[in-house]
N, C-alpha and C positions, 0 to 999 in steps of 0.2 A: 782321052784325057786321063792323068795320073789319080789312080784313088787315092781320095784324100785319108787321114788316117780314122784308124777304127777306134770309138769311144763304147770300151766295153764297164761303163760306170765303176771304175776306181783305177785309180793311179799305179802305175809301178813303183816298187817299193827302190829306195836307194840304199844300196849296200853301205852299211858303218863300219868303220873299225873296232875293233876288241877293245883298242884304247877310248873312244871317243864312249863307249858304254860304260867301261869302267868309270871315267872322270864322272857322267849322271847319274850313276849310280852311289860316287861318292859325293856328286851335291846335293842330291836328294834322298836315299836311302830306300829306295823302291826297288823291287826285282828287278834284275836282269834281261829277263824276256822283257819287263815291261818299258825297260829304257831302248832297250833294241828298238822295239815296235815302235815307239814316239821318236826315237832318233830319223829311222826310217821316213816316217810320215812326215818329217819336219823337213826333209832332201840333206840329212846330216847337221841343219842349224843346229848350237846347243841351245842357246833362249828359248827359239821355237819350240824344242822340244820338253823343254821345262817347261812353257806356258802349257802344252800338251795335258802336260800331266797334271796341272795346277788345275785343268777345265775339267779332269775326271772327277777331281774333288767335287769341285761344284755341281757337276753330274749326279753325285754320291751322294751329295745332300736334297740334291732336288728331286731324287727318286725314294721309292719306298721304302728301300734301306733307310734315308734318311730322316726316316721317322719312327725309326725303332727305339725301341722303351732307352731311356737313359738313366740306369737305376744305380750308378756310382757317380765317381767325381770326387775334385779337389778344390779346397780353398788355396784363394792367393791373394795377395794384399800389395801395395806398395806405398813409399812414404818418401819425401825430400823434405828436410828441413829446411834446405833452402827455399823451395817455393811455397811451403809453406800448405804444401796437400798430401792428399792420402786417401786408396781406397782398396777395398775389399769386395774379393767377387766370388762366386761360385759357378764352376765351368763344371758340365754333366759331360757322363759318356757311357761307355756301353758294359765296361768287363772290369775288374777290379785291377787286371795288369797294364792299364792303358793307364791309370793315377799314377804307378810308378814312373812312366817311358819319361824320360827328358825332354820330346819335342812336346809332350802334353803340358807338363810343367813349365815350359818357357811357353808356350802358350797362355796357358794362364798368366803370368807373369807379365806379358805383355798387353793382354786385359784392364788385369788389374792399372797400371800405367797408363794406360791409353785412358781409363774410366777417370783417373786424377789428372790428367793433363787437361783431356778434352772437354769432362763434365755433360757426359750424356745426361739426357732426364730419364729416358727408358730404354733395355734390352735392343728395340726396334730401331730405334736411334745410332744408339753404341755401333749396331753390323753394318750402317752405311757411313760411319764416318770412316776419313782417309785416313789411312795408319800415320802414328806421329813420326817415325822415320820413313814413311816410303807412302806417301800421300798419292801419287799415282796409282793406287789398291787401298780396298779398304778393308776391315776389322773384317766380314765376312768375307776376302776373299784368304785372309790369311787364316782364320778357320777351315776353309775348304784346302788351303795347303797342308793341312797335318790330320787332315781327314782321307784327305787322298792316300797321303802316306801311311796312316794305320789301319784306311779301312772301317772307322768305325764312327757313328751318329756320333755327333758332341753338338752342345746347344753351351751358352751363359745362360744360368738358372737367374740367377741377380747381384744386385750389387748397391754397395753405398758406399757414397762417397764425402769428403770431408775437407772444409776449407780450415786451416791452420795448422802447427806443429802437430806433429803425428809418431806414432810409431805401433808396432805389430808384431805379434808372434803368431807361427803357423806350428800345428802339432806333428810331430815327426812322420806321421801317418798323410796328412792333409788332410783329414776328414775336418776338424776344426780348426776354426783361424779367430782372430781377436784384432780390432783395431781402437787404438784407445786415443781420443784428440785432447791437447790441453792447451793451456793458455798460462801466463804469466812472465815475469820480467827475467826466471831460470830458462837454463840452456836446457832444450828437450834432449838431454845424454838418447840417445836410442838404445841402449844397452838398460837403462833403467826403465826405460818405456816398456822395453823388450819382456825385461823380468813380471811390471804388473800384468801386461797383455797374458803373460803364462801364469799366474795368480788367477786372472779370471776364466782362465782354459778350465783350470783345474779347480775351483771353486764356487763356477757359477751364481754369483751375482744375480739376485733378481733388479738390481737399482743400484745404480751412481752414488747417492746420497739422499738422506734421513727427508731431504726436502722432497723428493720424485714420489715418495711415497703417496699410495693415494686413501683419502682419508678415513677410506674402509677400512682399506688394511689396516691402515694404523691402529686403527681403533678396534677392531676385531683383536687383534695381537694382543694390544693392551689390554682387553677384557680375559683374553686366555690366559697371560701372566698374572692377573690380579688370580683368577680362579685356581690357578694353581698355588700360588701363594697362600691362598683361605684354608687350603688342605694340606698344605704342608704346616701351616705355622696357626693352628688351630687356639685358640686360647691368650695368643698372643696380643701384646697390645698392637692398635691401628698402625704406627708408627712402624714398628717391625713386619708390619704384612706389605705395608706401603715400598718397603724398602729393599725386601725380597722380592715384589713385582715389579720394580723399577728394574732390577736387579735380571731377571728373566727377561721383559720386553729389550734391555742393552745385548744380552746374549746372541736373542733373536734378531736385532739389526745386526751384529756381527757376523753372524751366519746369511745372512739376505743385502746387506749393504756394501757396496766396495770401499767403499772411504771408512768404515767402520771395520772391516776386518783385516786383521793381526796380517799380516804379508808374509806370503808361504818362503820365499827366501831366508830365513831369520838367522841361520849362518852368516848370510852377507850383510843384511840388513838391522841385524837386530830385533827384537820386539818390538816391532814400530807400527801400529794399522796404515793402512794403504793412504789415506789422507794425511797421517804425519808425513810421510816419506815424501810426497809432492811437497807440503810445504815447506821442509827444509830446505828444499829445491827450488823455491819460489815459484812454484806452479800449482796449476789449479786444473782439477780433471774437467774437464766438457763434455764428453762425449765415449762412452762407449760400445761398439758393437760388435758381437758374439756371434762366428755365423758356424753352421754345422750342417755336413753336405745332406739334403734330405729333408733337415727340420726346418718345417713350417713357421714363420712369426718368429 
C-alpha cells in the first residue's frame, strides 16, 4: 500500500508575488516581511491575508503588551447638525508619536462618531458595538486593526456624549478638546460654535452660568469681594464698599463663568461676553464639556 502523506505539523508556505505584497502592503501599511508571511499563510488570498493580520491586532491586545501603561493620547469629538448629536472621546496610547500618526487620529475620529450615532452607556459597551459603516466588526475590532498596524496598546479612556446641536473645537496638539451643546430657534453656525469651544480651551471656565453655581461658592466669593472692598475703600460710606464688592464678585464670575466672560475673539466678535454672542444668535448654551488627555474629572 502507497504511503499516505506525511503531517509534519505545519503547512507549506505558497509562494507570492512581489506585486501581490506590494498591493498589502499598500492596504495596510505594515512591513513587508510581514505581508509576505500572511500572504503565504493565506495560500495567496488578499482578504485572507488582511484578516491575518487584523488577528495579530487582536493578539496584541490580548497579550501583555496589551496592557502596557497608556501614558499619552488624543481628543476627538464629532457633531452633525443635522441629527442633531455630538460627542467627545479620549483614546490612550503608548508614545507621544503615535497622537501625531493619521491612522490614530482617524481612529479617534471614528470613535468619537460611533459614540454619537450609537449612544453607548460605557467604554465596555462602545468595544462590542458593530461599527456604524461595517457592522459585520465591531469598535474593538477596528481598534485591534490600527494596533496591529503601529504596534502599540491603545485603550478609549472616555467619553460624553450629547443629544442636540453641537459643535467643537480640538487644540492643534489634541491634548484638549471642548464640546459645547446648545439649544434655541438660531442656526448652530459651527464656525461660531467652533470659536467659543476655543474661548473655553483657552480660558477655562469653571461653570456654564451664574445659575450652576453652588451656593458655597457663591457665597464664599461674595464674602471675599466684600472683604476686599473693607480694605480698599476704608472710611468710605456703606454704599461705596457695597458697590466696589459687587464690583469684584462680577469680575470674579467673569473670570469662572462662560456666559459671563468677554469672548477671546474680539477682533471678530467685538466686546461681547460669551452669552451676548448666543443670544444675538438666538441660542442658548446647555452644555459644556472640557476634556484633557490625562486629567481626572
Amino acid at each position: 500500500m502507497p504511503a499516505g502523506p506525511i503531517d509534519h505539523g505545519m503547512s507549506m508556505s505558497t509562494p507570492v508575488s512581489a506585486t501581490a505584497v506590494r498591493e498589502l502592503r499598500d492596504r495596510t501599511d505594515m512591513p513587508m516581511m510581514k505581508c509576505k508571511a500572511a500572504l503565504e499563510k493565506a495560500g495567496g488570498d488578499m482578504d485572507k491575508a488582511m484578516l491575518i493580520l487584523r488577528e495579530e491586532g487582536g493578539k496584541f491586545l490580548a497579550s501583555d503588551k496589551g496592557a502596557r501603561e497608556t501614558a499619552e493620547g488624543r481628543i476627538s469629538a464629532f457633531a452633525d447638525s443635522a441629527a442633531k448629536i455630538g460627542a467627545i472621546v479620549e483614546v490612550r496610547c503608548e508614545s507621544p508619536s503615535v497622537v501625531k500618526n493619521d491612522r490614530f487620529l482617524a481612529l479617534g475620529n471614528d470613535i468619537a462618531r460611533q459614540v454619537a450615532v450609537k449612544n453607548p452607556k460605557t467604554v465596555e459597551e462602545l468595544l462590542v458595538q458593530p461599527l456604524v459603516d461595517e457592522p459585520q466588526r465591531t469598535v474593538r475590532d477596528r481598534i485591534a486593526d490600527v494596533v496591529g498596524l503601529i504596534r502599540e496598546n491603545m485603550r478609549v479612556a472616555r467619553f460624553v456624549r450629547v443629544d442636540g446641536p453641537a459643535g467643537y473645537y480640538i487644540h492643534h496638539d489634541g491634548t484638549i478638546g471642548v464640546l459645547l451643546q446648545v439649544a434655541g430657534e438660531g442656526t448652530a453656525d459651527p464656525a461660531l460654535l467652533k470659536d467659543i469651544c476655543a474661548h473655553v480651551v483657552a480660558f477655562k471656565p469653571g461653570y456654564l452660568k451664574v445659575a450652576d453655581l453652588p451656593a458655597d461658592v457663591a457665597e464664599r466669593e461674595k464674602a471675599f469681594a466684600r472683604q476686599q472692598a473693607d480694605q480698599q475703600a476704608v472710611g468710605k460710606p456703606p454704599g461705596v464698599i457695597d458697590k466696589i464688592a459687587e464690583g469684584k464678585f462680577n469680575t470674579w464670575l467673569a473670570e469662572n463663568v462662560l456666559l459671563d466672560q468677554p469672548i477671546a475673539n474680539q477682533m471678530k466678535y467685538g466686546k461681547k461676553t460669551v452669552g451676548q454672542l448666543l443670544k444675538e444668535n438666538n441660542l442658548e448654551a446647555v452644555r459644556f464639556v472640557r476634556l484633557k488627555v490625562g486629567e481626572v474629572g
